[in-house]
TIKE-271937 format. One record per atom (N, C-alpha, C): x negated, y, z; residue in three letters; residue number from 1; atom name. Coordinates in pm, 1 decimal. Layout:
! residues N
FIZA,x,y,z,aa,i,at
FIZA,X,Y,Z,Ala,NUM,CA
...
! end
This chain:
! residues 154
FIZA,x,y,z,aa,i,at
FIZA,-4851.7,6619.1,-5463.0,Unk,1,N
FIZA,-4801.7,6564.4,-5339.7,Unk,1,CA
FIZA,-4726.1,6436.1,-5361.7,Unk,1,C
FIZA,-4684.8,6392.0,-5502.1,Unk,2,N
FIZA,-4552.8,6298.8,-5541.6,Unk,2,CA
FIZA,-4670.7,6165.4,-5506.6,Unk,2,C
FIZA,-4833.7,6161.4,-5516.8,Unk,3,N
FIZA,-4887.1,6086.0,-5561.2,Unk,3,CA
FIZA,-4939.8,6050.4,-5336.9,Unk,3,C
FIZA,-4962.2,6123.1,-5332.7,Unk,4,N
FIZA,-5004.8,6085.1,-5167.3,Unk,4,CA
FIZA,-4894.8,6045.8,-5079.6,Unk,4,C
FIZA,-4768.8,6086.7,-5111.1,Unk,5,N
FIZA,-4630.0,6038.7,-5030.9,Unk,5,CA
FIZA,-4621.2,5901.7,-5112.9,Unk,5,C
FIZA,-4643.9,5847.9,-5282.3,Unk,6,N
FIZA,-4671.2,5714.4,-5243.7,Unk,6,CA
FIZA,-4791.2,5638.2,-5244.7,Unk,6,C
FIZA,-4867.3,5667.8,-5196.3,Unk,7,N
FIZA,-5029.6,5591.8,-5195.6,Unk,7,CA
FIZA,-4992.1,5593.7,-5036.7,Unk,7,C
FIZA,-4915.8,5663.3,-4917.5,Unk,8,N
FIZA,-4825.7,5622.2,-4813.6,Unk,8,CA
FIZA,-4737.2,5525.1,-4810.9,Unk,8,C
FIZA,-4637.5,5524.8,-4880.1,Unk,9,N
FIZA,-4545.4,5455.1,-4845.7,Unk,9,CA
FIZA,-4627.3,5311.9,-4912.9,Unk,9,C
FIZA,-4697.2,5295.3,-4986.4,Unk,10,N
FIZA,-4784.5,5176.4,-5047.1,Unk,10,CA
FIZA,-4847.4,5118.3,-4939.3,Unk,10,C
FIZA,-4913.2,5211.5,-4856.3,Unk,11,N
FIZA,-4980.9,5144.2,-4763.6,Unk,11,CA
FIZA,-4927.9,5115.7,-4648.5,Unk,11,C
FIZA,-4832.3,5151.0,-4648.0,Unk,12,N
FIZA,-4682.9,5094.2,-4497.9,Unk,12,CA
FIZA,-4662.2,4950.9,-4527.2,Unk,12,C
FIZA,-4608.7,4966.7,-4673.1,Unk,13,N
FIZA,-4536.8,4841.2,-4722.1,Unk,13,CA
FIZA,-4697.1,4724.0,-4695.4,Unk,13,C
FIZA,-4775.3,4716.0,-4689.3,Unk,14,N
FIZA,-4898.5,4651.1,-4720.0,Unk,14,CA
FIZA,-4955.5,4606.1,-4579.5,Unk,14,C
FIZA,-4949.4,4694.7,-4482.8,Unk,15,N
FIZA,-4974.0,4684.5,-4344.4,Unk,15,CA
FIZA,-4829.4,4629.7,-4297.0,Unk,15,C
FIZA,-4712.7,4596.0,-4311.9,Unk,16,N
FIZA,-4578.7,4545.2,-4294.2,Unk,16,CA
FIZA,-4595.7,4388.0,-4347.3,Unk,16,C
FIZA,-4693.9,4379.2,-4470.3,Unk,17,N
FIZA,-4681.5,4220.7,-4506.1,Unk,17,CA
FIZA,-4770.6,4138.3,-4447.8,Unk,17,C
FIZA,-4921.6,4242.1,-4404.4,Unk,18,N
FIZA,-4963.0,4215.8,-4326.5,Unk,18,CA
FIZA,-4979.2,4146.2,-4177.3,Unk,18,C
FIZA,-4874.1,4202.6,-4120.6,Unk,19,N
FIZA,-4882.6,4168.1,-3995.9,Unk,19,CA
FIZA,-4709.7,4051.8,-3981.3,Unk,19,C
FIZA,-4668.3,4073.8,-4095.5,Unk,20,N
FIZA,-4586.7,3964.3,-4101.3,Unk,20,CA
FIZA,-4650.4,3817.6,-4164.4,Unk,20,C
FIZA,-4761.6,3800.8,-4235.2,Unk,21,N
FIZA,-4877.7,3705.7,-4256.0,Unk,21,CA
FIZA,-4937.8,3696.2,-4110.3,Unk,21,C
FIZA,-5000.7,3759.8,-4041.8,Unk,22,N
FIZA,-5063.8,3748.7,-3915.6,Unk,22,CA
FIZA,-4944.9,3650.9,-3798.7,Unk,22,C
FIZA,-4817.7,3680.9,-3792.5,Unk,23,N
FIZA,-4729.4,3640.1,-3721.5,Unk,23,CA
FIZA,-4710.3,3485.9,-3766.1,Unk,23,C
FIZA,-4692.5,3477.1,-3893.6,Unk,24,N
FIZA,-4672.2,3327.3,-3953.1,Unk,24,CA
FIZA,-4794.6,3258.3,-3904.4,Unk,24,C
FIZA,-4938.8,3309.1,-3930.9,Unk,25,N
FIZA,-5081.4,3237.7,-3903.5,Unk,25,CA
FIZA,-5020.0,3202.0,-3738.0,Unk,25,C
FIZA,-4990.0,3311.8,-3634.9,Unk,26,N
FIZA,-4977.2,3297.2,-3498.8,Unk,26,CA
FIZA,-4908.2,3184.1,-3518.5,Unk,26,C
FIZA,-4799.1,3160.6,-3526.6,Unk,27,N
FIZA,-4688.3,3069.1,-3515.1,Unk,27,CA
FIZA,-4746.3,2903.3,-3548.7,Unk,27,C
FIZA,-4849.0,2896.1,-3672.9,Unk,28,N
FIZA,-4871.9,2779.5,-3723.3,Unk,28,CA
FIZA,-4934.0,2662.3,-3636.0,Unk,28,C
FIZA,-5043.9,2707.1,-3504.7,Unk,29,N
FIZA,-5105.8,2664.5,-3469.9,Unk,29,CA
FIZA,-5001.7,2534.7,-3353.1,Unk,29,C
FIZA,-4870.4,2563.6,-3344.3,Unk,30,N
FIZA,-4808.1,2456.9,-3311.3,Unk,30,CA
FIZA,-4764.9,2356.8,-3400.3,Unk,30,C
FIZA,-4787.0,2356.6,-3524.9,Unk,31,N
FIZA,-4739.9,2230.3,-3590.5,Unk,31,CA
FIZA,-4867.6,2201.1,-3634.1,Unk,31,C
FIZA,-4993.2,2260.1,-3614.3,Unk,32,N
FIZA,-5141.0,2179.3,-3612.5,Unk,32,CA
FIZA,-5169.2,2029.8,-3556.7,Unk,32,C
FIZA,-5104.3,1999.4,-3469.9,Unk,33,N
FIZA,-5138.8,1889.2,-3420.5,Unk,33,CA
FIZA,-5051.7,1836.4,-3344.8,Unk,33,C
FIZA,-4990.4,1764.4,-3294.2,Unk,34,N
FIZA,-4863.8,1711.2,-3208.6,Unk,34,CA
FIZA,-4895.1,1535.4,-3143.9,Unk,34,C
FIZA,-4939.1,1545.0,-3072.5,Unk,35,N
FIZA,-4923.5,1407.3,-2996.7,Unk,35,CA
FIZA,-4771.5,1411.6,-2945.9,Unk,35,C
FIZA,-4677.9,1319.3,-2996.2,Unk,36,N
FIZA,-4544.3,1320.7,-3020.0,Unk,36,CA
FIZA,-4497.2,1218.3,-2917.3,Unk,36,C
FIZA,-4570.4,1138.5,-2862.8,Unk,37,N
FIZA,-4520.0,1046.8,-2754.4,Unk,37,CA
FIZA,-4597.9,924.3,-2739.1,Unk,37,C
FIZA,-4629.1,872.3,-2613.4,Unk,38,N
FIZA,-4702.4,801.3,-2583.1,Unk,38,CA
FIZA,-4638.9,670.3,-2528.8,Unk,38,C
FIZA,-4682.9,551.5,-2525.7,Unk,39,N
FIZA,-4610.4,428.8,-2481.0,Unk,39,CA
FIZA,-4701.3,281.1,-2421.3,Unk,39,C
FIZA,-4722.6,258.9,-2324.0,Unk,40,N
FIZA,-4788.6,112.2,-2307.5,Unk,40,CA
FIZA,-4653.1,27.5,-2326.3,Unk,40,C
FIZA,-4713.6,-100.1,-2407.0,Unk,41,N
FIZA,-4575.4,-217.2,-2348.1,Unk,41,CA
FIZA,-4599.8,-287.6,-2260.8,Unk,41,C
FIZA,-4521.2,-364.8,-2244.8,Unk,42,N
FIZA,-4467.7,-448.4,-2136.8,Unk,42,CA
FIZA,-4466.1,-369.9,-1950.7,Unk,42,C
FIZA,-4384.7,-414.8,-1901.4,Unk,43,N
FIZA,-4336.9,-363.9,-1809.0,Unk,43,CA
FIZA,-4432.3,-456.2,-1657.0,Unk,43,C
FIZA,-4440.9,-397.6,-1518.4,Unk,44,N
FIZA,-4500.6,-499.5,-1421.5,Unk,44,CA
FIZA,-4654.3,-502.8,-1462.3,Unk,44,C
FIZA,-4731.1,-381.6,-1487.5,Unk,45,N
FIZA,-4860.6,-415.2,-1527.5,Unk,45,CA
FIZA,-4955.8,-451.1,-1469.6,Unk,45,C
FIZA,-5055.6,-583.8,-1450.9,Unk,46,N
FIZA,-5164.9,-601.2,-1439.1,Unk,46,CA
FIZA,-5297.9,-598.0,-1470.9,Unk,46,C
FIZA,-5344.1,-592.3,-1306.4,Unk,47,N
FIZA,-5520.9,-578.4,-1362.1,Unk,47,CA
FIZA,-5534.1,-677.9,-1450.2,Unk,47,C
FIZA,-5621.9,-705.4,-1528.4,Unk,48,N
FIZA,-5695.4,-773.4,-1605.4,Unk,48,CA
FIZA,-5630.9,-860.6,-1732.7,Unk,48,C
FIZA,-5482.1,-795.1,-1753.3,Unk,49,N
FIZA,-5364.2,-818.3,-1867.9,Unk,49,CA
FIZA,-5395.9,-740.6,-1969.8,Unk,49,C
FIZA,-5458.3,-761.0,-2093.7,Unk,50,N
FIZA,-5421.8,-661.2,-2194.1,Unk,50,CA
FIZA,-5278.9,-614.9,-2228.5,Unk,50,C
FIZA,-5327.8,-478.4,-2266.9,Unk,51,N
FIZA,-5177.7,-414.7,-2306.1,Unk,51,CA
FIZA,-5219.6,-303.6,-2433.6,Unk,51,C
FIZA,-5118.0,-285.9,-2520.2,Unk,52,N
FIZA,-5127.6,-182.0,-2622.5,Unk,52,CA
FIZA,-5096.1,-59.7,-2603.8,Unk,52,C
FIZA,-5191.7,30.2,-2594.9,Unk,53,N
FIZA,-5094.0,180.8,-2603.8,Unk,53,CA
FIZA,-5126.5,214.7,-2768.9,Unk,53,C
FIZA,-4962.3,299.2,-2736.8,Unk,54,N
FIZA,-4961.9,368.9,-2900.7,Unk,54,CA
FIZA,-4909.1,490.0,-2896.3,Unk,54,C
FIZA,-4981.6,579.7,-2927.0,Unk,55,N
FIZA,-4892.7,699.5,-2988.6,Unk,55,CA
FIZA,-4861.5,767.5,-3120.2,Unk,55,C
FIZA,-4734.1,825.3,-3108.9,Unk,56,N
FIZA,-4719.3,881.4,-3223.7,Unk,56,CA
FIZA,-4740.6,987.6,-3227.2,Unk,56,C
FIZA,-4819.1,1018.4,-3329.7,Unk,57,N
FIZA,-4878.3,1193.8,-3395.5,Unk,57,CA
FIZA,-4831.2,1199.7,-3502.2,Unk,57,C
FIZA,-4821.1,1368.4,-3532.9,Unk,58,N
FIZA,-4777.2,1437.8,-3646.5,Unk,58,CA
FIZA,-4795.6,1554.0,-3667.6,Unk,58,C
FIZA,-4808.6,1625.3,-3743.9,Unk,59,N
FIZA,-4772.6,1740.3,-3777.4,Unk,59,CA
FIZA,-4927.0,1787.0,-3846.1,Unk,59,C
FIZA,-4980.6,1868.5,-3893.4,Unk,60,N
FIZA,-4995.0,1891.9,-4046.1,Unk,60,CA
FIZA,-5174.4,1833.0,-4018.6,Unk,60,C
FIZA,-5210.1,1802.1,-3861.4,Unk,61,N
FIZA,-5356.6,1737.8,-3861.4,Unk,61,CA
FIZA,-5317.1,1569.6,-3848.3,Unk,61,C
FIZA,-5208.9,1488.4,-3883.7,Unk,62,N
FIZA,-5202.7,1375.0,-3831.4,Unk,62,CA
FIZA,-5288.2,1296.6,-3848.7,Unk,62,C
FIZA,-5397.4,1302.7,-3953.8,Unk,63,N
FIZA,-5474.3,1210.2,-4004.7,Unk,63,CA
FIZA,-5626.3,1244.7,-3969.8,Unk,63,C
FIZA,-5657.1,1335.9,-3809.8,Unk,64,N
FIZA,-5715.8,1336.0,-3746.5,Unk,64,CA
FIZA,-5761.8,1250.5,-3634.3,Unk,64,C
FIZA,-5884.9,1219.4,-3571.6,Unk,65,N
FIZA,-5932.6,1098.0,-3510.4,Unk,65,CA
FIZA,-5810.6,1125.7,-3363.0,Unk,65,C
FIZA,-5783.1,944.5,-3303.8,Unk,66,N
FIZA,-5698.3,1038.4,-3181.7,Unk,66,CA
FIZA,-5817.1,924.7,-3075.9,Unk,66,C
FIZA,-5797.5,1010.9,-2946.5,Unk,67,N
FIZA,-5873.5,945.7,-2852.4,Unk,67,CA
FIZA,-5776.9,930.6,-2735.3,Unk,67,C
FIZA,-5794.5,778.6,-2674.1,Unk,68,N
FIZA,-5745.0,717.1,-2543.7,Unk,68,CA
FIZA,-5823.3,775.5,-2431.5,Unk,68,C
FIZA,-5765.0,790.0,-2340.6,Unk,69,N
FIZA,-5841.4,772.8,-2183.6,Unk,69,CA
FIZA,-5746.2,720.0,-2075.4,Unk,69,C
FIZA,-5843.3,638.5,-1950.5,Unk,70,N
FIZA,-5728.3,620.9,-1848.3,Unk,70,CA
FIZA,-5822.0,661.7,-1741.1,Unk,70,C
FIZA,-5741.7,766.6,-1658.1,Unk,71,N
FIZA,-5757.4,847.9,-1548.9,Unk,71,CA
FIZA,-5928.0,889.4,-1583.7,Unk,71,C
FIZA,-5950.8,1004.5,-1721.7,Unk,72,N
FIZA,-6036.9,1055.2,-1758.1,Unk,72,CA
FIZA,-6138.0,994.3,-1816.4,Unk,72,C
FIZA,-6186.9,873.7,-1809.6,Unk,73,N
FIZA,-6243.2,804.5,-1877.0,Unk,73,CA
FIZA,-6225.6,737.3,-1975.3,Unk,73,C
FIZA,-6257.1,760.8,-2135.4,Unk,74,N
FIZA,-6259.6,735.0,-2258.9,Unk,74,CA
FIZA,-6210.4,564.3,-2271.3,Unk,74,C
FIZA,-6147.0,519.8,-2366.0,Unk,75,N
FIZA,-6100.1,375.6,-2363.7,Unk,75,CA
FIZA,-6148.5,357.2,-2534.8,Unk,75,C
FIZA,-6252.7,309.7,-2577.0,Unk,76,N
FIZA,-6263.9,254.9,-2670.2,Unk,76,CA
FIZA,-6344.4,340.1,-2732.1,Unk,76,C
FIZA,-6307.9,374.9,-2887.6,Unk,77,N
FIZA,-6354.2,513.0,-2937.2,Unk,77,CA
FIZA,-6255.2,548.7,-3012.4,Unk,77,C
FIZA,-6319.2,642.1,-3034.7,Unk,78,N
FIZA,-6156.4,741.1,-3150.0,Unk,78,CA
FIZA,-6061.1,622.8,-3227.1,Unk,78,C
FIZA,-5988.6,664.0,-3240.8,Unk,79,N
FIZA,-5844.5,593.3,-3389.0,Unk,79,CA
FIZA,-5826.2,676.7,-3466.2,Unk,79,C
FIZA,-5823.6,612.8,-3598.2,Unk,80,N
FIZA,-5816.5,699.5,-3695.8,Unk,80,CA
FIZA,-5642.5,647.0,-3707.1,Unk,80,C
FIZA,-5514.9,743.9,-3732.3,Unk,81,N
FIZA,-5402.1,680.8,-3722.0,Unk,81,CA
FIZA,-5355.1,634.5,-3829.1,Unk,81,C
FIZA,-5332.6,475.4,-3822.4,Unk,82,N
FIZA,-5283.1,368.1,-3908.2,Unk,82,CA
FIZA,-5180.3,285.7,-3849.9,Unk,82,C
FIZA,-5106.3,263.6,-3893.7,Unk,83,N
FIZA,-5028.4,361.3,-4061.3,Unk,83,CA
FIZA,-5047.5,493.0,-4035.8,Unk,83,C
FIZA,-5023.9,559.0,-4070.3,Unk,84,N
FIZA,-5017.0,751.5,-4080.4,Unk,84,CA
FIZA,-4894.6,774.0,-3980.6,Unk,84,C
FIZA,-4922.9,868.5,-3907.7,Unk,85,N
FIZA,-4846.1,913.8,-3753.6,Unk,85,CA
FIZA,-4847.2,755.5,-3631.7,Unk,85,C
FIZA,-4937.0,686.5,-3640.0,Unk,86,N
FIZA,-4953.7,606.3,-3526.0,Unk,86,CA
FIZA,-5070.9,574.8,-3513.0,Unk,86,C
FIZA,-5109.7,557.5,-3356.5,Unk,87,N
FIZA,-5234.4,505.0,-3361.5,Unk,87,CA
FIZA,-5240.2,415.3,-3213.3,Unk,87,C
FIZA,-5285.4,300.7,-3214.5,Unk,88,N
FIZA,-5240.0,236.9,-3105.2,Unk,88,CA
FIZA,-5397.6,187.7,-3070.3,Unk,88,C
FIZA,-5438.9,87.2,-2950.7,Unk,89,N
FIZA,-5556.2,78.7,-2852.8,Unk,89,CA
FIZA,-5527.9,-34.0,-2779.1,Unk,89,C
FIZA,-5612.7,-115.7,-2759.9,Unk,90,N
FIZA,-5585.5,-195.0,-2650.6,Unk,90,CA
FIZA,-5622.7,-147.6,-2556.5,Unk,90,C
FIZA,-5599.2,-211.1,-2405.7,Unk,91,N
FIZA,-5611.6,-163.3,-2289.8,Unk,91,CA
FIZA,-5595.7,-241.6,-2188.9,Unk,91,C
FIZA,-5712.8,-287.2,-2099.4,Unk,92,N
FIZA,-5711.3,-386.7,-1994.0,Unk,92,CA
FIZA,-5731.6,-328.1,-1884.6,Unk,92,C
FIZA,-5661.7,-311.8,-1771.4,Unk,93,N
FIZA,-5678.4,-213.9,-1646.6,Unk,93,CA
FIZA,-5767.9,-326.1,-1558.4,Unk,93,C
FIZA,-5846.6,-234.7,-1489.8,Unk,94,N
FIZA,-5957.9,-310.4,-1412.2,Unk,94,CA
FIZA,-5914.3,-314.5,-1271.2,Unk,94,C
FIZA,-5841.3,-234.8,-1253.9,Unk,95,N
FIZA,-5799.1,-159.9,-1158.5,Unk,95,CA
FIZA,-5634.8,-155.2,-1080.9,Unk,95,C
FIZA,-5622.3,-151.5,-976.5,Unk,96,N
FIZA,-5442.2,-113.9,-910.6,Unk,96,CA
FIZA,-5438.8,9.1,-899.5,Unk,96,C
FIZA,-5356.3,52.5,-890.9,Unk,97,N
FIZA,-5297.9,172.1,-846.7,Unk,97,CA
FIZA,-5263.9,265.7,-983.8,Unk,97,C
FIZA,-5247.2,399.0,-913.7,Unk,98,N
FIZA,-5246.8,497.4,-1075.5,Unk,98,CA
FIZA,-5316.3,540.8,-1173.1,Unk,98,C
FIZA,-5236.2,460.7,-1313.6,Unk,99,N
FIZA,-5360.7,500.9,-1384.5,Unk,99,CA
FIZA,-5246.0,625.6,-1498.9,Unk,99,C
FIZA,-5347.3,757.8,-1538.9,Unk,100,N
FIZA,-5321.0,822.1,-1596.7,Unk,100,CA
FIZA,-5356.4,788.6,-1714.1,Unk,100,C
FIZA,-5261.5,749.0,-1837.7,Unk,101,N
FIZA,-5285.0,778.2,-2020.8,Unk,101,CA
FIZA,-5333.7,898.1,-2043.7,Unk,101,C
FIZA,-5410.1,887.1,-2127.0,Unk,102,N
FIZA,-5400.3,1024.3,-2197.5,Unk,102,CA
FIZA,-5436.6,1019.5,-2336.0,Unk,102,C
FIZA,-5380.5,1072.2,-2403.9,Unk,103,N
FIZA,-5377.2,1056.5,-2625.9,Unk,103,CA
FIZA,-5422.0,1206.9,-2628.9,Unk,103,C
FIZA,-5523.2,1217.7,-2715.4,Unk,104,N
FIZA,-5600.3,1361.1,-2730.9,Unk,104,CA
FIZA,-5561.1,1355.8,-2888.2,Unk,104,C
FIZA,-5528.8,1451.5,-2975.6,Unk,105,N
FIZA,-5546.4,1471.8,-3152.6,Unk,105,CA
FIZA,-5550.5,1606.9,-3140.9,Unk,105,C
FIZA,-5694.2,1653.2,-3233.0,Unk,106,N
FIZA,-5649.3,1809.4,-3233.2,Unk,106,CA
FIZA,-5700.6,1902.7,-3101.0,Unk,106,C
FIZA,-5577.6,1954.2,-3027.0,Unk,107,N
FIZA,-5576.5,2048.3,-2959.6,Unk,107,CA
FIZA,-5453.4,1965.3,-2885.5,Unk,107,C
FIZA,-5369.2,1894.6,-2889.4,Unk,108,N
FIZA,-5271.3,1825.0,-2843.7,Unk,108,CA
FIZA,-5300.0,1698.2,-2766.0,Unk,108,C
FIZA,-5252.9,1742.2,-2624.4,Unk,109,N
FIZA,-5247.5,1590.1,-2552.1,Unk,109,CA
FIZA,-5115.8,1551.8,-2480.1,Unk,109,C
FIZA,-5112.4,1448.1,-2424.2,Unk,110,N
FIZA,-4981.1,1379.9,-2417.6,Unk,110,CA
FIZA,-4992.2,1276.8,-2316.0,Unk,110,C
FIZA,-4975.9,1288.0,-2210.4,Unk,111,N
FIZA,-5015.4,1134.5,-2083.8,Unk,111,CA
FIZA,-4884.6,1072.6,-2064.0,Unk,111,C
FIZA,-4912.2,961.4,-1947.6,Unk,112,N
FIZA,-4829.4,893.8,-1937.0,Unk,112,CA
FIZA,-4898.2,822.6,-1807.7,Unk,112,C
FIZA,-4774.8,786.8,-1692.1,Unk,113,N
FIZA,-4845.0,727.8,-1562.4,Unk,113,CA
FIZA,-4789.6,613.9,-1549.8,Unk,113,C
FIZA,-4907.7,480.5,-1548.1,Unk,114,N
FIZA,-4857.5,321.5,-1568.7,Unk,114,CA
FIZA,-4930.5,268.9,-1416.1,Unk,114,C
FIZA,-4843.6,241.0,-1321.4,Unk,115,N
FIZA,-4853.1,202.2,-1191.5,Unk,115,CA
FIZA,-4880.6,52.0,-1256.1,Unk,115,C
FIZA,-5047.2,1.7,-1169.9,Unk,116,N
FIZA,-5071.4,-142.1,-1224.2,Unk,116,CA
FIZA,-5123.6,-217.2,-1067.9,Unk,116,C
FIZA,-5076.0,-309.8,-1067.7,Unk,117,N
FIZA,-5090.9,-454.1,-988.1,Unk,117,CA
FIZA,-5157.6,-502.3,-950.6,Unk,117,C
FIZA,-5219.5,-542.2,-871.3,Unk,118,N
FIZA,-5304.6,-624.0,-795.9,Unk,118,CA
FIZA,-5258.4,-790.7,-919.1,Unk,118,C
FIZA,-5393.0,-861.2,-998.8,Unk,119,N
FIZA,-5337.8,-961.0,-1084.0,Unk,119,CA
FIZA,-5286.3,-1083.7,-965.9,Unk,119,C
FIZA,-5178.6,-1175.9,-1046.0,Unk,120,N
FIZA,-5122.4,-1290.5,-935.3,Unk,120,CA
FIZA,-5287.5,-1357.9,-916.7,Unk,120,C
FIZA,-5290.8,-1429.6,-813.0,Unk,121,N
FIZA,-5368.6,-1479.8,-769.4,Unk,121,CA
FIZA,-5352.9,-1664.6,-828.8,Unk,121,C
FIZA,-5223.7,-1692.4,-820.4,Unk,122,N
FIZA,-5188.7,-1824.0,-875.9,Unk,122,CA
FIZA,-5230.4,-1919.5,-761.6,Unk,122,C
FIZA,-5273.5,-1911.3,-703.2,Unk,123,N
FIZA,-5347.5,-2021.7,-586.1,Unk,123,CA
FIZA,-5349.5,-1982.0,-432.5,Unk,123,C
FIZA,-5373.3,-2073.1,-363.4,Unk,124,N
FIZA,-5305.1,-2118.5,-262.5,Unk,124,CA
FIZA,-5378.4,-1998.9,-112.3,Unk,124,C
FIZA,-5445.2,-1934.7,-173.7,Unk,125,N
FIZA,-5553.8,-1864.7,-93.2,Unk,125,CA
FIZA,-5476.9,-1730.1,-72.0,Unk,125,C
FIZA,-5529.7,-1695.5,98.5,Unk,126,N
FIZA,-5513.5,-1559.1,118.7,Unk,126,CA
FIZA,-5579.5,-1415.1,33.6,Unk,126,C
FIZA,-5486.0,-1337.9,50.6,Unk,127,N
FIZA,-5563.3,-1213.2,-32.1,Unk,127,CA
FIZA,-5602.1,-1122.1,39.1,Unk,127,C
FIZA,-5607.3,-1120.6,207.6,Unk,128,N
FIZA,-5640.1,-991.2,291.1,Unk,128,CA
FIZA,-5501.0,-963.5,288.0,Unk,128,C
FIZA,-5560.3,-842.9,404.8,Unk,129,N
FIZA,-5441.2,-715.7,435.7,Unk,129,CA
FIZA,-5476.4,-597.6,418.4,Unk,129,C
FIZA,-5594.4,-599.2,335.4,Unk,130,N
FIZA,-5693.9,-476.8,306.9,Unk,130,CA
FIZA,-5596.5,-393.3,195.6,Unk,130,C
FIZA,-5541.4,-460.3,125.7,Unk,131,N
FIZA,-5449.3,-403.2,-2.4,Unk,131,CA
FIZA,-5296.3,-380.3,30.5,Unk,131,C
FIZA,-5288.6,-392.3,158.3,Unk,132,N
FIZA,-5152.2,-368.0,193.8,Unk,132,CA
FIZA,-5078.1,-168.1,113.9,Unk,132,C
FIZA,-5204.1,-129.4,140.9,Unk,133,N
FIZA,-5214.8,14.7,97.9,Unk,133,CA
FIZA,-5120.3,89.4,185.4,Unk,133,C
FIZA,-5138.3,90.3,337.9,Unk,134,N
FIZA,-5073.3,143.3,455.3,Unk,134,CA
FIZA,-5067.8,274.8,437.1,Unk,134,C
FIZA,-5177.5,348.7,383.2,Unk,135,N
FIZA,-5200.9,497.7,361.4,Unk,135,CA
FIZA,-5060.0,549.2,302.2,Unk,135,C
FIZA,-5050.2,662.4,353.1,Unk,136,N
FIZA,-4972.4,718.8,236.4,Unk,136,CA
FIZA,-5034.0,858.3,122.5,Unk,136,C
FIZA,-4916.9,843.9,44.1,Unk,137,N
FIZA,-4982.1,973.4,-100.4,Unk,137,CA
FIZA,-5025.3,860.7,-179.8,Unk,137,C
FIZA,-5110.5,922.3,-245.5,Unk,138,N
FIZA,-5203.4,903.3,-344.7,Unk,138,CA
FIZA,-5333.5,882.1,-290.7,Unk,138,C
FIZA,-5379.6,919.2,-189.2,Unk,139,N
FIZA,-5533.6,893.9,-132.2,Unk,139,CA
FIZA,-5490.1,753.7,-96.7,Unk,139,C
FIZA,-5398.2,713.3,14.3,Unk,140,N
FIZA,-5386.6,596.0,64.4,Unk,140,CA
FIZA,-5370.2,492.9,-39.1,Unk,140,C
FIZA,-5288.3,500.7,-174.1,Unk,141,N
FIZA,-5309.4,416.0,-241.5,Unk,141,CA
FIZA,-5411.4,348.5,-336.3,Unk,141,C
FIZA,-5501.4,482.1,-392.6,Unk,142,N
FIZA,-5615.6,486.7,-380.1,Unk,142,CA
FIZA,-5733.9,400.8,-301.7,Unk,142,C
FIZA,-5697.5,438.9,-161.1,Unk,143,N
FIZA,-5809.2,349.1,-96.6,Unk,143,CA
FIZA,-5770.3,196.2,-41.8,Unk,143,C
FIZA,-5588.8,193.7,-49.7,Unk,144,N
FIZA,-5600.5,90.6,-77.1,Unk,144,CA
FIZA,-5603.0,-58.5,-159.0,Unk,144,C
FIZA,-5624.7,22.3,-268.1,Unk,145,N
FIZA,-5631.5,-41.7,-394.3,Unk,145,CA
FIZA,-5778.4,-57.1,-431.2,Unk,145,C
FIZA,-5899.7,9.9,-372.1,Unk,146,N
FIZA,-6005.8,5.2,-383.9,Unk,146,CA
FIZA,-6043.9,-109.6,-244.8,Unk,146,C
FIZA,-6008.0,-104.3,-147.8,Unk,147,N
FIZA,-6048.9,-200.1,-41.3,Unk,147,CA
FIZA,-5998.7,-329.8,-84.4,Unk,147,C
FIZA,-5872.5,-315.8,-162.9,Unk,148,N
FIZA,-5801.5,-436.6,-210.6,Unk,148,CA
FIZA,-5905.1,-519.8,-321.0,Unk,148,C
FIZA,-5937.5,-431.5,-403.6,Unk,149,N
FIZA,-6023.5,-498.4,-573.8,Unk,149,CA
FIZA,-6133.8,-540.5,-446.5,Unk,149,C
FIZA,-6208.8,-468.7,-346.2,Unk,150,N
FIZA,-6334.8,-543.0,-274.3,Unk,150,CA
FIZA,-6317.6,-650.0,-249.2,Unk,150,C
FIZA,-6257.9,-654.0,-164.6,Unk,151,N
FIZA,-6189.6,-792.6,-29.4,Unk,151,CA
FIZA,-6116.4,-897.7,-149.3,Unk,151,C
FIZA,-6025.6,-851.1,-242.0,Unk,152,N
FIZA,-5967.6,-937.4,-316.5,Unk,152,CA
FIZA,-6043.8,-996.9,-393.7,Unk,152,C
FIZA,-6132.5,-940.3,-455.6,Unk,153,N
FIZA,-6229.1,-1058.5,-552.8,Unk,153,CA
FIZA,-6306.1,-1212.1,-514.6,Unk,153,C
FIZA,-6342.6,-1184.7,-431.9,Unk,154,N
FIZA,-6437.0,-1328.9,-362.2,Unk,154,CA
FIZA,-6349.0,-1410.1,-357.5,Unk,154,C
! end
């Protein structure tokens, strides 16, 4: 009996390190990947202004591809991050109104919302009242930022 009470307690201790290994594996999958913060510069953004976004990544995938998007659509192609924990993109908005960032690495994403401008016109010409963007919410600015890029281009 001395030999089955410990070929028991052997297999407690074993199923105990077990599931304390299983808990650590659970836990790891947050320092897998970390999009750590996102940034465009310069402030007052315009359509047709380049601008840099950069984010910083870390954690134990940093040297995984990272991907841009603005308001769901892909901006460039992957970055591989250089230096190590950054990876930055250019970025020319085509567009007014809201545009959503978004930095993908991993399993980790990270946005950021950059309200952009109708570009100065510089010259002496009317721009409509189509872009006044009377609507309200988000639809109204929306449509009037889309009636605006129409009417405003010519």
């Amino acid at each position: 009996m001395t030999s089955l009470s410990i070929t028991r307690r052997g297999a407690g201790v074993g199923i105990t390190a077990l599931a304390a290994a299983a808990v650590t594996v659970l836990a790891a999958p947050s320092a897998y990947a970390a999009v750590q913060s996102v940034s465009v510069e310069g402030s007052n953004h315009k359509v047709g202004t380049t601008y840099t976004i950069t984010a910083e990544v870390g954690g134990a995938s940093g040297g995984l591809l990272v991907y841009f998007s603005d308001n769901g659509e892909f901006i460039g192609g992957p970055k591989v991050p250089w230096p190590p924990g950054s990876a930055t993109i250019e970025w020319k908005p085509s567009t007014p109104g809201q545009h959503i960032l978004t930095v993908e690495q991993g399993g980790s994403t990270k946005s950021i919302v950059v309200e952009v401008d109708k570009a100065s016109s510089g010259g002496s010409g009317s721009s409509g009242s189509a872009s006044s963007g009377s609507g309200t919410g988000s639809a109204g600015k929306l449509l009037g930022g889309l009636l605006g890029g129409l009417l405003g281009s010519s």
